[in-house]
C-alpha positions in Angstrom: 0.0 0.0 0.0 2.9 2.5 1.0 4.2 2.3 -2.4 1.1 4.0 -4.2 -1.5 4.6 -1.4 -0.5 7.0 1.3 -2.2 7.1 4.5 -3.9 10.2 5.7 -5.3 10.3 8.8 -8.0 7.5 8.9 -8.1 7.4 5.1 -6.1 6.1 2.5 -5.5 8.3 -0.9 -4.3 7.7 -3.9 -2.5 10.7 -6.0 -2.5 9.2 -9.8 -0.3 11.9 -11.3 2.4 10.7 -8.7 2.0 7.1 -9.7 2.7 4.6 -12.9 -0.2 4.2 -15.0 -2.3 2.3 -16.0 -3.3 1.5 -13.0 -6.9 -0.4 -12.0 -8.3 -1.4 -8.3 -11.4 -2.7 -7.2 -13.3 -2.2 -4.0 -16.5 -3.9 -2.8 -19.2 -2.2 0.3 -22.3 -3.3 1.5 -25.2 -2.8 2.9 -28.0 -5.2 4.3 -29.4 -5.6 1.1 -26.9 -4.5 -1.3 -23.7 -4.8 -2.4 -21.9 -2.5 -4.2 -18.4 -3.7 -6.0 -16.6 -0.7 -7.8 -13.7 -1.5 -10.5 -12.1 1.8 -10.9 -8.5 3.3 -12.0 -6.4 5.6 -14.5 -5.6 4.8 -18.2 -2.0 5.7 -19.6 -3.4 9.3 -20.4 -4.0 9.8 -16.8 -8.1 9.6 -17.6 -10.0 8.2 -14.9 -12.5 5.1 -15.7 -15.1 2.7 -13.2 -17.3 0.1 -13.6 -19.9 -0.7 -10.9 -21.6 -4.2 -10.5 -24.2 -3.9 -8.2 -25.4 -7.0 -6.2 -29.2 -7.6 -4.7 -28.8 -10.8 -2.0 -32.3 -11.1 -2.0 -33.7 -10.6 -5.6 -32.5 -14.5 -6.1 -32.4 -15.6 -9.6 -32.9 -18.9 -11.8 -31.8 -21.9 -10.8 -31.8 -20.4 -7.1 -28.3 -21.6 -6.2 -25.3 -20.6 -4.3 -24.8 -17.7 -6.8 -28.1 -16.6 -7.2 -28.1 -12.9 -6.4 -29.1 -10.7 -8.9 -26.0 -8.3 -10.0 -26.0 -5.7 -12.5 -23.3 -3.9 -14.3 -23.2 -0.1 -14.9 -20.2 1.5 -16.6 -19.7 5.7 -16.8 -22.3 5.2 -19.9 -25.0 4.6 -17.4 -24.5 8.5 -16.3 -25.9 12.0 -17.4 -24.1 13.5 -20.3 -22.2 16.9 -18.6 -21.7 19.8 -20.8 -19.6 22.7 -19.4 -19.8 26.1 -21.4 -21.6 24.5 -24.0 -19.4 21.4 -24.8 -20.2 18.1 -24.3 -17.6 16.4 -21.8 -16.2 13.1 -21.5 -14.1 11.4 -19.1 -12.4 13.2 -16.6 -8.5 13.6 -15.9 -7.6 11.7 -12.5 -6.5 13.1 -9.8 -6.5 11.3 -6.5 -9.1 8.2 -4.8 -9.2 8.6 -1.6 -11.2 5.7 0.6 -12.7 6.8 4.2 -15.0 4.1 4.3 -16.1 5.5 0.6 -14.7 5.6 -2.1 -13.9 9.2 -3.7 -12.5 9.7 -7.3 -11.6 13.5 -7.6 -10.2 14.8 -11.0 -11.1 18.0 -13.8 -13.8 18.3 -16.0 -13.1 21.0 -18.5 -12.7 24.1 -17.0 -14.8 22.2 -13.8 -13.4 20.1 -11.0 -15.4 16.7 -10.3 -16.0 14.4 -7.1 -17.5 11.4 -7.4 -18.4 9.3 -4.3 -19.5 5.8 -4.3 -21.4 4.0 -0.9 -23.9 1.6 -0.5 -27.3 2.3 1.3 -27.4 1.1 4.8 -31.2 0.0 4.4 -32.3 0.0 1.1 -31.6 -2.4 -2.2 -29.9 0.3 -4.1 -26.5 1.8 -3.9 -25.3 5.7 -4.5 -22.8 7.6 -6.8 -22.5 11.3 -5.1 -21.2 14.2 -7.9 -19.8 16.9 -7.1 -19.3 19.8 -9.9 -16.9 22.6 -8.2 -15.9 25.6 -10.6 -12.0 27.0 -9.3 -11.7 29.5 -11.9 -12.1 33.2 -11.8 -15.2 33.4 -14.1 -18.2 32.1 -14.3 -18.9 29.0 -16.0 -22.3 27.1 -17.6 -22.9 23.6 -16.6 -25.4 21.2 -18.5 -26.6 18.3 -16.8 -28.6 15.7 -18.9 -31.7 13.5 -17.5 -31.2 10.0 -16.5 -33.8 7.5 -15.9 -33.1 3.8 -17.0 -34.7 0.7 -16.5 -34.1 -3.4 -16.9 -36.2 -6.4 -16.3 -35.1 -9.4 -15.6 -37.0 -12.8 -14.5 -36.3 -14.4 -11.4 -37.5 -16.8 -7.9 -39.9 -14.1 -7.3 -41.4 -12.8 -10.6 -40.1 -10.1 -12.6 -37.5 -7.6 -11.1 -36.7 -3.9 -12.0 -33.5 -2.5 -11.7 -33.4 1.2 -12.3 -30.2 3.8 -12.5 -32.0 7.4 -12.0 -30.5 11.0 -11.2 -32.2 13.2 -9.0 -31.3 16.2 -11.0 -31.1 17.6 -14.5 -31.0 21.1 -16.1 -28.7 24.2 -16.9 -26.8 26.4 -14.0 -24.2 28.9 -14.1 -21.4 28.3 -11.6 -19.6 31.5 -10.2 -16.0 31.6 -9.0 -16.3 29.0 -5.9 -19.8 27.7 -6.4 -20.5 23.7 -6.5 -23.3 21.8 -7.8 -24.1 18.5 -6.4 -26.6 15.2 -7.1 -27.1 11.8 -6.7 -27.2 9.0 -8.9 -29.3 6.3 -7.2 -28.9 2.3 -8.9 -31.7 -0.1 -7.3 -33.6 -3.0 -7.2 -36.9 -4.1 -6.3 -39.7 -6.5 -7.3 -42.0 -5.3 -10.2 -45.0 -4.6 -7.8 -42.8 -3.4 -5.2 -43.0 0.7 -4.7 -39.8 2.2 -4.9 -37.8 3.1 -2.0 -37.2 6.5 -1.3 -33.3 7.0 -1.3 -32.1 10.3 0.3 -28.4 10.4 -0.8 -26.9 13.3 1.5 -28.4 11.2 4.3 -26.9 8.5 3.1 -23.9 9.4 3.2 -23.8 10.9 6.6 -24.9 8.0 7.8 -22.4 6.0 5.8 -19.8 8.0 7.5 -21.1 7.8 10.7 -21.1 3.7 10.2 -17.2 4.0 9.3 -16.3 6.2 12.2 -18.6 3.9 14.8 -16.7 0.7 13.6 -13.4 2.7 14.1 -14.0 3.3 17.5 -14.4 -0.6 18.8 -12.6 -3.7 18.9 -9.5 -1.5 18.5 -6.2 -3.2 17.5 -3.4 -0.8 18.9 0.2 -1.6 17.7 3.7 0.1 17.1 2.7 -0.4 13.4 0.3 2.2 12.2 0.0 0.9 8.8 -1.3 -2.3 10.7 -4.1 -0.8 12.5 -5.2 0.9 9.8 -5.3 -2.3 7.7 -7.3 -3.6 10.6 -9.6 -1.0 10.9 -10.4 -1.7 7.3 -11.1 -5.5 8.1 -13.6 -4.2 10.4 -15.3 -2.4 8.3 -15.3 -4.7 5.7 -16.7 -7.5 8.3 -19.2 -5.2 9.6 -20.8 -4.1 6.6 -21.2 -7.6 5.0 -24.3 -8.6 6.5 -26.9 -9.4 4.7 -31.1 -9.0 5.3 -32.4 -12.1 5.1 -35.9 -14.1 4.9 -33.9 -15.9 7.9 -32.6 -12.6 9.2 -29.5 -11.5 9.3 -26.4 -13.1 7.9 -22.9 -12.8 7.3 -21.2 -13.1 4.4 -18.1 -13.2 2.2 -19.3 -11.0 -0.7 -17.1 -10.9 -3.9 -19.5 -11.3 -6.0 -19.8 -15.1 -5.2 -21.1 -15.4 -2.0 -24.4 -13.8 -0.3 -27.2 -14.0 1.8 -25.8 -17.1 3.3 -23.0 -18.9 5.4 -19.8 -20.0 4.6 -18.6 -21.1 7.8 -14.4 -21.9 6.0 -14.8 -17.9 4.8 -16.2 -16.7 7.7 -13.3 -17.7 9.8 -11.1 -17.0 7.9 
């Protein structure tokens, strides 16, 4: 980790433009019934590139076996289209990831700096991508933000499910010298007669913080080594997050993308 990730007080971050690339990672969180895992990194041009595959537990496919849990993938295509000043903008030039218990891709968009921050929600089948649109410069600039509202079927245990990727905002602003716009892009799943589930995604992301830093503060493993309790303060986490809703109640689970909703008693353990 020292060699390209550099601690930072309870976080980790990543500069890219101090590092060798290419250079890809992968990251999985969870909620109770969701898992979120998040393939991410920096081509050779230094432009920044993820991939989400989003896991429900408990929408169980066909045959209903050990890996039955419906997972969809959503690339950067599955995103409103951003123009700044009138120009329609593509991917983004890396900058640094930082991981607090989310992960945080920072990096320039035009003449705009971005944030994106990926978390699961605690409660709810769906999973969040925070953006953050910042303008540095000393005039103003025009930002364009594109609908999004996409859906998918698929068949499964329990009927027909719907999986939807949906932004909570759309339209034209003008940024001035310091101003930020921000909104949430919400991915979720639920059972074709199902309502919706309300996702608030500032609130989720206070309370996905609030998770981390709870977690932090028990079953505290105190060495000489800081890099150590750091790495087991991320064990925690990771343990303490993968637990899953059940019909049966709660469960613990391994997670990458193999293994949920259920016990594995070797992976527990280990």
């Amino acid at each position: 980790m020292e060699n390209r990730w550099k601690r930072k007080g309870s976080a980790i971050v990543w500069k890219t433009a101090e590092e060798a690339l290419p250079h890809d990672d992968h990251l999985e969180m969870s909620g109770k019934m969701v898992s979120q895992y998040l393939e991410y990194g920096a081509d050779r041009e230094g432009k920044s590139h993820y991939r989400q595959k989003i896991v429900f537990p408990m929408l169980r496919t066909i045959p209903n076996n050990t890996h039955a849990s419906l997972t969809e993938e959503f690339g950067q295509e599955v995103f409103p289209e951003i123009a700044v000043d009138g120009k329609a903008e593509g991917r983004e030039t890396a900058q640094e990831v930082i991981f607090d218990g989310l992960l945080e891709m920072k990096g320039s968009l035009g003449a705009l700096a971005i944030s994106r921050r990926f978390f699961p929600c605690a409660e709810a089948a769906a999973a969040v991508q925070k953006v953050r649109l910042s303008n540095p410069s000393s005039q103003p600039v025009q930002v364009k933000v594109g609908p999004l509202q996409e859906e998918r079927f698929r068949r499964g245990v329990h009927g027909l499910y719907v999986v939807t990727a949906t932004s909570d905002f759309s339209g034209e602003r003008t940024l001035s010298p310091g101003e930020e716009l921000s909104f949430c892009v919400v991915y979720a799943g639920r059972k074709l007669l199902a309502p919706p589930e309300p996702v608030n995604g500032d609130a989720e992301e206070k309370g996905r913080l609030a998770f981390w830093e709870n977690t932090r503060q028990h079953l505290c493993l105190r060495t000489p080594d800081p890099l150590l309790n750091q790495a087991f303060d991320f064990a925690k986490l990771r343990t303490s997050e993968s637990v899953f809703r059940t019909r049966n109640g709660l469960m613990h689970s391994p997670g990458g993308l193999a293994f949920y909703a259920a016990v594995w008693t070797n992976d527990q353990a280990e």
